[in-house]
C-alpha positions as CSV (number, residue, x, y, z in Angstrom):
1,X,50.0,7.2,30.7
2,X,46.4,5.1,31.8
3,X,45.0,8.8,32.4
4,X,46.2,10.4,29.0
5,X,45.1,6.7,26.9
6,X,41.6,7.0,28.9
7,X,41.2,11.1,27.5
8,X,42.2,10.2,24.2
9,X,39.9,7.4,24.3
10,X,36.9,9.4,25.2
11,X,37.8,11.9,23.0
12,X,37.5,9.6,19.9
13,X,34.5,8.0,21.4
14,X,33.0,11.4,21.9
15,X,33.9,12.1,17.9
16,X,32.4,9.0,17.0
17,X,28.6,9.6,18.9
18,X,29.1,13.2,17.3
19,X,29.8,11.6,13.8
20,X,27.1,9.2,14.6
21,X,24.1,12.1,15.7
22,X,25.7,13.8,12.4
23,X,24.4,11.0,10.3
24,X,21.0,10.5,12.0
25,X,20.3,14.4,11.3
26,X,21.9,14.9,7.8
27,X,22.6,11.8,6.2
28,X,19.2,10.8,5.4
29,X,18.3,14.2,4.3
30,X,21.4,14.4,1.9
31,X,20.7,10.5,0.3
32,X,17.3,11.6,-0.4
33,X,18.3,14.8,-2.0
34,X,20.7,12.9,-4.3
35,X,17.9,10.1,-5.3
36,X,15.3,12.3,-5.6
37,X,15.8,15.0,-7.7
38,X,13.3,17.7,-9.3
39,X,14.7,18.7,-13.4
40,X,12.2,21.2,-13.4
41,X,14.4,24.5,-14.7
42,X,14.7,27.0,-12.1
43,X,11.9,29.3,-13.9
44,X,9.4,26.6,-13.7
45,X,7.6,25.3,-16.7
46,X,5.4,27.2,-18.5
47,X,1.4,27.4,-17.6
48,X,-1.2,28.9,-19.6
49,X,-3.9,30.9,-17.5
50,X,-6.9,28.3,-19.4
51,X,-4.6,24.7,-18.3
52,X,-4.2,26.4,-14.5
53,X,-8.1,27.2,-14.5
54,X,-8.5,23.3,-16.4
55,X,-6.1,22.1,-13.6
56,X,-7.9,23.6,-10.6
57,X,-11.6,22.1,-11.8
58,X,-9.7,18.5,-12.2
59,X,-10.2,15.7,-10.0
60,X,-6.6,14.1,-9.7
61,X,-5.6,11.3,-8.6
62,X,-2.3,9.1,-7.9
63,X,-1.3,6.1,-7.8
64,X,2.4,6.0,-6.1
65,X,4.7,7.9,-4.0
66,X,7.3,6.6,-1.9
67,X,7.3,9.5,0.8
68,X,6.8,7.6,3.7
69,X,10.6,6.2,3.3
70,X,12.6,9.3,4.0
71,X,10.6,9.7,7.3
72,X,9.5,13.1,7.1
73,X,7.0,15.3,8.3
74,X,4.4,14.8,5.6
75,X,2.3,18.1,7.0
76,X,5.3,20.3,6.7
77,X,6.3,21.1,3.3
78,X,10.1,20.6,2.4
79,X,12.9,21.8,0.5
80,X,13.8,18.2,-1.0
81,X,11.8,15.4,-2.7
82,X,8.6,15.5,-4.4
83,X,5.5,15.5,-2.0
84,X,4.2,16.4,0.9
85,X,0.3,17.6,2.0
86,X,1.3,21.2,1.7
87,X,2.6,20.6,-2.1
88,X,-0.1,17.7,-3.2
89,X,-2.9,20.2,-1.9
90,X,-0.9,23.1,-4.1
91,X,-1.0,20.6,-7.1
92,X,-4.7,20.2,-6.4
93,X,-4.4,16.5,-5.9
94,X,-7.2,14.5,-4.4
95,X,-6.7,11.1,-3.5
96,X,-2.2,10.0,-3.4
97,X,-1.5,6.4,-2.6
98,X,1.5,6.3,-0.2
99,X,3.4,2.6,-0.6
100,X,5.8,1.7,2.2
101,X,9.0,0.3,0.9
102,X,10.9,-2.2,3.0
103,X,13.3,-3.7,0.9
104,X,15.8,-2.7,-1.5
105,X,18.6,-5.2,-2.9
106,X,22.1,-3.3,-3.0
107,X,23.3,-2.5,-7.0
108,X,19.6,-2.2,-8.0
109,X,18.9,-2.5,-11.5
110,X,16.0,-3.0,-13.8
111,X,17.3,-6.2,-14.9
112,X,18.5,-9.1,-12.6
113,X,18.6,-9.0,-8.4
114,X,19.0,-11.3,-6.0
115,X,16.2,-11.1,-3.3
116,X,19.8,-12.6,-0.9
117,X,21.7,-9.6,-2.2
118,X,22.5,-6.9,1.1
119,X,19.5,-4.4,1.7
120,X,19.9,-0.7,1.1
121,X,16.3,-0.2,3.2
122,X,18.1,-1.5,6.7
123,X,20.8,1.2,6.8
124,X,18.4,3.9,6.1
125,X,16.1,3.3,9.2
126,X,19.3,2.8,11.3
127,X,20.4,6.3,10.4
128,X,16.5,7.8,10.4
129,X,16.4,6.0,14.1
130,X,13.3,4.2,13.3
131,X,12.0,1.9,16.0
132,X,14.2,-1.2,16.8
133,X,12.2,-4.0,15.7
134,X,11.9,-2.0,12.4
135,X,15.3,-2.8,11.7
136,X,14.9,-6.7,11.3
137,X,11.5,-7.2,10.3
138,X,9.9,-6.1,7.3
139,X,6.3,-6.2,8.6
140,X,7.5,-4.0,11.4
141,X,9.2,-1.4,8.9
142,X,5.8,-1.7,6.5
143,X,3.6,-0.7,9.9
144,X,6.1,2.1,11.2
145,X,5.7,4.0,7.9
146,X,1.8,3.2,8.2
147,X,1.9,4.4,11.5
148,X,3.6,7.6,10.1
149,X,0.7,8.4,7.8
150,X,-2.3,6.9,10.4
151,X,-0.8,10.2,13.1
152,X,-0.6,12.7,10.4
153,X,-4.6,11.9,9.5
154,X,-4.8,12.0,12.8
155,X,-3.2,15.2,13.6
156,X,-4.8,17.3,10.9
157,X,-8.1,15.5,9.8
158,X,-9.3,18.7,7.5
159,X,-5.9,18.6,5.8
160,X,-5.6,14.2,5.2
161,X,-7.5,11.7,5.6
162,X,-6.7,7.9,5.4
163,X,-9.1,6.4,2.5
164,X,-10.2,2.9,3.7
165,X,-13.2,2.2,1.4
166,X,-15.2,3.1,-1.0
167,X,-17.6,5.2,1.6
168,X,-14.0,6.7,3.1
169,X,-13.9,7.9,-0.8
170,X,-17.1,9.5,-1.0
171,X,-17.1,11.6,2.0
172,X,-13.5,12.9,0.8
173,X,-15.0,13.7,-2.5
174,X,-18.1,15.1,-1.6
175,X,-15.9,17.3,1.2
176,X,-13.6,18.9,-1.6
177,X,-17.1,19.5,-3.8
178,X,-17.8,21.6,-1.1
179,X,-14.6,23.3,-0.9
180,X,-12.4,21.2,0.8
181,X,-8.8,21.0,0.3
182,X,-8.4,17.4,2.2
183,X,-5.9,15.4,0.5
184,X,-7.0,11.7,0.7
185,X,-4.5,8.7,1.1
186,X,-4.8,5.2,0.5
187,X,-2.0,3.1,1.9
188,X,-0.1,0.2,-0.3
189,X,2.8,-1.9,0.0
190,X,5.5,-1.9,-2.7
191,X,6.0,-5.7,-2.7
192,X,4.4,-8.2,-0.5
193,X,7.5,-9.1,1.3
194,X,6.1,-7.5,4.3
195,X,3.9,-10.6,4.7
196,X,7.2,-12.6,5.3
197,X,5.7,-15.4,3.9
198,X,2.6,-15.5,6.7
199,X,-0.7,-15.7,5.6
200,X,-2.3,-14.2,8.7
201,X,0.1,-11.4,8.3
202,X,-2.2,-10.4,5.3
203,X,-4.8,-9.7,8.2
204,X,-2.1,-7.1,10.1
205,X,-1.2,-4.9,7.3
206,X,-5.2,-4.8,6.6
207,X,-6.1,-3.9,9.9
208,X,-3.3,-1.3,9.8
209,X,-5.1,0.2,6.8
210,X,-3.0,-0.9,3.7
211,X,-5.7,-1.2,0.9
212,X,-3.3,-1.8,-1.9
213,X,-0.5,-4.5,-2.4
214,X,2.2,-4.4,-5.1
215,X,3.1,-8.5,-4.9
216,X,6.7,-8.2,-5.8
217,X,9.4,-5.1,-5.9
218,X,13.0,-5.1,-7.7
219,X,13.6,-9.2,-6.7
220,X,11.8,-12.5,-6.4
221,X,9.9,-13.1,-3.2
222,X,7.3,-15.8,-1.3
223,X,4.4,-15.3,-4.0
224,X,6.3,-15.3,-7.3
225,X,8.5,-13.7,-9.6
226,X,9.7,-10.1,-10.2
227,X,10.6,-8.2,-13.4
228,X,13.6,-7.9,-12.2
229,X,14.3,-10.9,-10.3
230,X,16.7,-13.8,-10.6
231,X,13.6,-16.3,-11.6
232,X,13.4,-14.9,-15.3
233,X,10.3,-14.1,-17.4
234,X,8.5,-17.3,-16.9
235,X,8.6,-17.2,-12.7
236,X,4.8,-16.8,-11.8
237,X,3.1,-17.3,-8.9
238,X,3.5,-19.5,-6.2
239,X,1.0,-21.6,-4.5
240,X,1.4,-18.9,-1.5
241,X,1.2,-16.3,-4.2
242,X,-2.5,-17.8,-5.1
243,X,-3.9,-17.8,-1.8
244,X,-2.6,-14.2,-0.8
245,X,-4.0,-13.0,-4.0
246,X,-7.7,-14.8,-3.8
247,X,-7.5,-13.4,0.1
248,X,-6.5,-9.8,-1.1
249,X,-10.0,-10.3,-3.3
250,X,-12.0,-11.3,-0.4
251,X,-10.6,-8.1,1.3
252,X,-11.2,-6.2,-1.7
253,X,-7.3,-5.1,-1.9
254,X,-5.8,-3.4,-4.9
255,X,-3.5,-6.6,-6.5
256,X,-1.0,-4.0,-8.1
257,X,1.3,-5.7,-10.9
258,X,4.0,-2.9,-11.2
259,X,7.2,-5.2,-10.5
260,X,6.0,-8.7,-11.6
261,X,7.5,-11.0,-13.7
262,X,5.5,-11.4,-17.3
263,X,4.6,-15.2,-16.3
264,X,3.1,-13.4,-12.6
265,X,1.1,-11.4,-14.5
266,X,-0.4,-13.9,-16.6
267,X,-1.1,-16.0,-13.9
268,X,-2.8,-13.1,-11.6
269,X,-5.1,-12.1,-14.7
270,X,-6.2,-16.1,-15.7
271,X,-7.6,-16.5,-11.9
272,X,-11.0,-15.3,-12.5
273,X,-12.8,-11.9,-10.9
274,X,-8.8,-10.2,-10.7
275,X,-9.0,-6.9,-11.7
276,X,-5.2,-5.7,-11.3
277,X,-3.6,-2.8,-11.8
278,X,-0.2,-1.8,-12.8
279,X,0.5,1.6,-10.4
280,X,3.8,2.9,-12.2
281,X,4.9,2.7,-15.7
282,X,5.9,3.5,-19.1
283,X,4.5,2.2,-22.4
284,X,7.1,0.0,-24.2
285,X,6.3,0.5,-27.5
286,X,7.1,4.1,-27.1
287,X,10.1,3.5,-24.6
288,X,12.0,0.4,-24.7
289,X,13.0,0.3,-21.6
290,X,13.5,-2.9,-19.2
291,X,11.1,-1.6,-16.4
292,X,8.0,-1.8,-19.1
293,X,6.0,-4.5,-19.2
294,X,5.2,-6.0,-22.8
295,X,2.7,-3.7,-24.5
296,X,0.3,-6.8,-24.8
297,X,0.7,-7.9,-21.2
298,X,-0.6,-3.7,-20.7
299,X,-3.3,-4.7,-22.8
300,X,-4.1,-7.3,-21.1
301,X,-4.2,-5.6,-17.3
302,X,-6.7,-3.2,-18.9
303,X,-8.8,-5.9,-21.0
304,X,-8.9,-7.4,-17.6
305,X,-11.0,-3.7,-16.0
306,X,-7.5,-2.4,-14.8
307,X,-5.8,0.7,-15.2
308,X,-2.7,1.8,-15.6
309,X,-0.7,4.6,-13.9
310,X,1.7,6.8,-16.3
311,X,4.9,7.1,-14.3
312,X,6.8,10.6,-14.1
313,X,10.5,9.9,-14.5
314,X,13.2,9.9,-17.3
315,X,13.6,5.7,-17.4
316,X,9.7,5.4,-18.3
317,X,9.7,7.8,-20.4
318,X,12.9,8.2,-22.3
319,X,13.1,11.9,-21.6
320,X,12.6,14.1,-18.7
321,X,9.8,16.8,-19.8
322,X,6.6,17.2,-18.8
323,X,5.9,16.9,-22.9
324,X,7.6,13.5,-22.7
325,X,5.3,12.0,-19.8
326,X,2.0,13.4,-22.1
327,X,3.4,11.4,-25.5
328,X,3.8,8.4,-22.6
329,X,0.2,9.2,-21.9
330,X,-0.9,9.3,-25.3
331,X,1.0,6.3,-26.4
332,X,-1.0,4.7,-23.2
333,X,-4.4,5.7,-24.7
334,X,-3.6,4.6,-28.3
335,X,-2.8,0.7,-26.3
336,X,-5.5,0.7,-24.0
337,X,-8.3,3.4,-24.3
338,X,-8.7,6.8,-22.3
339,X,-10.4,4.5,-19.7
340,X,-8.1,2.5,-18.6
341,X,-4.9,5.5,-18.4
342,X,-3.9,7.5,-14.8
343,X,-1.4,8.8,-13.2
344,X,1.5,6.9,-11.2
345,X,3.9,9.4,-10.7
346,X,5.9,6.8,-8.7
347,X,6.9,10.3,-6.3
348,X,10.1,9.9,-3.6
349,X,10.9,6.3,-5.4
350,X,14.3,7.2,-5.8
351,X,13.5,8.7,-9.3
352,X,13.8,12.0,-11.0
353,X,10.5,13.8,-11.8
354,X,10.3,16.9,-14.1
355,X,8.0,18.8,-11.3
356,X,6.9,18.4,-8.1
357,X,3.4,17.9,-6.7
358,X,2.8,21.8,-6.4
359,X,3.8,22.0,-10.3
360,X,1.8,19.2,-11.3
361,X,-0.3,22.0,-13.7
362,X,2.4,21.8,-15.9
363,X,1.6,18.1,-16.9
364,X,-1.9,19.3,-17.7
365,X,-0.7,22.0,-19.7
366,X,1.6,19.4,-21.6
367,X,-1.9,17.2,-22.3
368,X,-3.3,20.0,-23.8
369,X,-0.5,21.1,-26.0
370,X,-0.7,17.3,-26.7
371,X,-3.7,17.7,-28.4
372,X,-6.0,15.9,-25.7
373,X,-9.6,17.0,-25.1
374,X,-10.5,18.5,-21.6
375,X,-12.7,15.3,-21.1
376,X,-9.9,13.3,-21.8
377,X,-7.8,15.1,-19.7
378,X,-10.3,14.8,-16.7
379,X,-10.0,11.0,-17.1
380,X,-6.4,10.4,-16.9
381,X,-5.8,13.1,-14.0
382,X,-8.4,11.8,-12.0
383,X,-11.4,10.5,-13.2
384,X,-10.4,6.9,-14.4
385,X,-9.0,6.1,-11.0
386,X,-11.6,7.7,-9.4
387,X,-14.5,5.1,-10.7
388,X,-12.3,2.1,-9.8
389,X,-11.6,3.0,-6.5
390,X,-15.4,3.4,-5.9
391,X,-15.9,-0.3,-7.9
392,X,-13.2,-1.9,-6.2
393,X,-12.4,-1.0,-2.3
């Protein structure tokens, strides 16, 4: 009876490690399928022989993708998500910023979330079988996913290469005049969380090469208020929020305003010399939606010398068409001016994009059926971000 209890026993333990390899091999593969899908119909969208020819002169530019979460192999291409190097180089894209994301509060919503509410990010890196002390501490998940990107650079230098200032930019740019097809990546943070409330830690994620910090995600944290968190529209910044955003300008870091509360973003743009952006976005006179920011707190970022990055998917947008991100894009330009408008696809953020990277023609094709000069079109692809990544880093 001991014997047949002890085989049935390991038999359900031996299920259960199967089950459990299952997970670690499928599972993550299958939840980022499901949050990341492509609408794009199966024929692709249509691209006229002079907005290919347009496309391939462009010098584009990105300002968020969320591709180091799902633990890929950026240098392969894959069947699932929305970049990689293989499909950013097919879109002809120059310079992608890659944000690690470390925490996500469970029921997620544009609205109100509790920074106390469970995390969706912990689960994932159990079942992607991420280092251990990624699993309880958010600086550690930020610098595994850095890590990620720092060995891929490292493992094919002609095909990526880590931007880290504004000479890092140069090189890159000056290598793809010359025929080049390096993609260049800059590293941010979605949300400063990673800093778990340490100063010094500031110093880390710099050293690991993160040149751009979002200072709050989807829920209130150590520097201030989120658009979405519990605090409301009038949480701003903390004192701890102030002295990580005057060190960030001392570093010469990227203070990216995608997430924060209206109140945060007042108080980041009346500390003087800020020149913030705001990475991924709609325009909310055009789309009502919760996730955009006021159109004259838009104004404001851009009054300030920032830009701001036209977001891909359908929430942004209110519609899921290549045509609907260019009337984003124009609505952008009639707020702000054709200098201050770029990309910010916001890529493998758990979103649904219209295209891929390798299709991103088809968004240049939909700015010239918009009516948008090829001089305009060069600015908001590319050209905008461009000129304040060399003023800035």
């Amino acid at each position: 009876m001991i014997r047949m209890i002890r085989r049935i026993f390991l038999w359900l333990l031996g299920l259960a490690v199967l089950g459990a390899i299952a997970v670690a091999i499928w599972g993550p593969g299958f939840v980022e399928s499901r949050l990341n899908p492509v609408t794009m119909p199966a024929e692709g969208w249509p691209v006229s022989p002079r907005a290919e020819a347009l496309h391939q002169r462009l010098v584009i530019g990105d300002w968020h993708s969320d591709a180091l979460l799902w633990d890929r192999d950026l240098l392969e291409r894959a069947e699932r998500g929305h970049t990689d190097i293989p499909r950013l180089a097919e879109g002809n894209v120059a310079v992608q910023v890659f944000t690690t994301v470390t925490k996500s509060p469970r029921g997620q919503n544009y609205s109100q979330n509790s920074a106390d509410a469970p995390d969706n990010i912990t689960p994932l890196f159990i079942g992607q079988l991420r280092p251990l002390p990624s699993w309880f501490s958010l600086k550690e998940r930020a610098l595994v996913q850095a890590a990620a990107l720092r060995r891929a650079a490292e493992a094919a230098p002609d095909r990526l290469m880590l931007i880290r200032s504004a000479e890092d930019l140069q090189t890159l740019l000056e290598a793809r005049q010359n025929g080049a097809t390096t993609v260049g990546a800059i590293l941010g943070s979605e949300g400063a969380h990673p800093l778990e409330g340490n100063i010094a830690n500031l110093q880390v994620l710099y050293g690991a090469g993160f040149r751009l910090l979002g200072l709050t995600h989807f829920f209130d944290n150590e520097l201030g208020g989120s658009l979405h968190g519990e605090g409301g529209s009038g949480s701003g910044l903390t004192d701890f929020g102030r002295e990580v955003v005057a060190e960030m300008m001392e570093k010469r870091m990227i203070i990216d305003l995608a997430h924060a509360s209206p109140q945060m973003v007042r108080d980041v743009l009346a500390i003087p010399g800020t020149r913030p952006i705001l990475s991924h976005t709609g325009i909310h006179s055009r789309c009502a939606s919760p996730r955009n920011l006021p159109d004259a707190l838009v104004k404001a970022i851009a009054d300030k010398g920032g830009l701001i990055g036209i977001g891909y998917w359908a929430d942004v947008n209110c519609g899921k068409t290549p045509a609907d991100i260019a009337a984003s894009i124009q609505a952008a330009i009639a707020l702000v001016g054709e200098d201050h408008v770029s990309l910010g696809s916001d890529y493998d953020g758990s979103v649904d994009a219209p295209f891929d990277a390798a299709h991103l023609a088809a968004l240049t094709q939909a700015l010239l059926d918009a009516g948008l000069t090829e001089p305009q079109i060069a600015k908001i692809m590319g050209g905008n971000m461009m000129r304040y990544l060399a003023q800035t880093l």
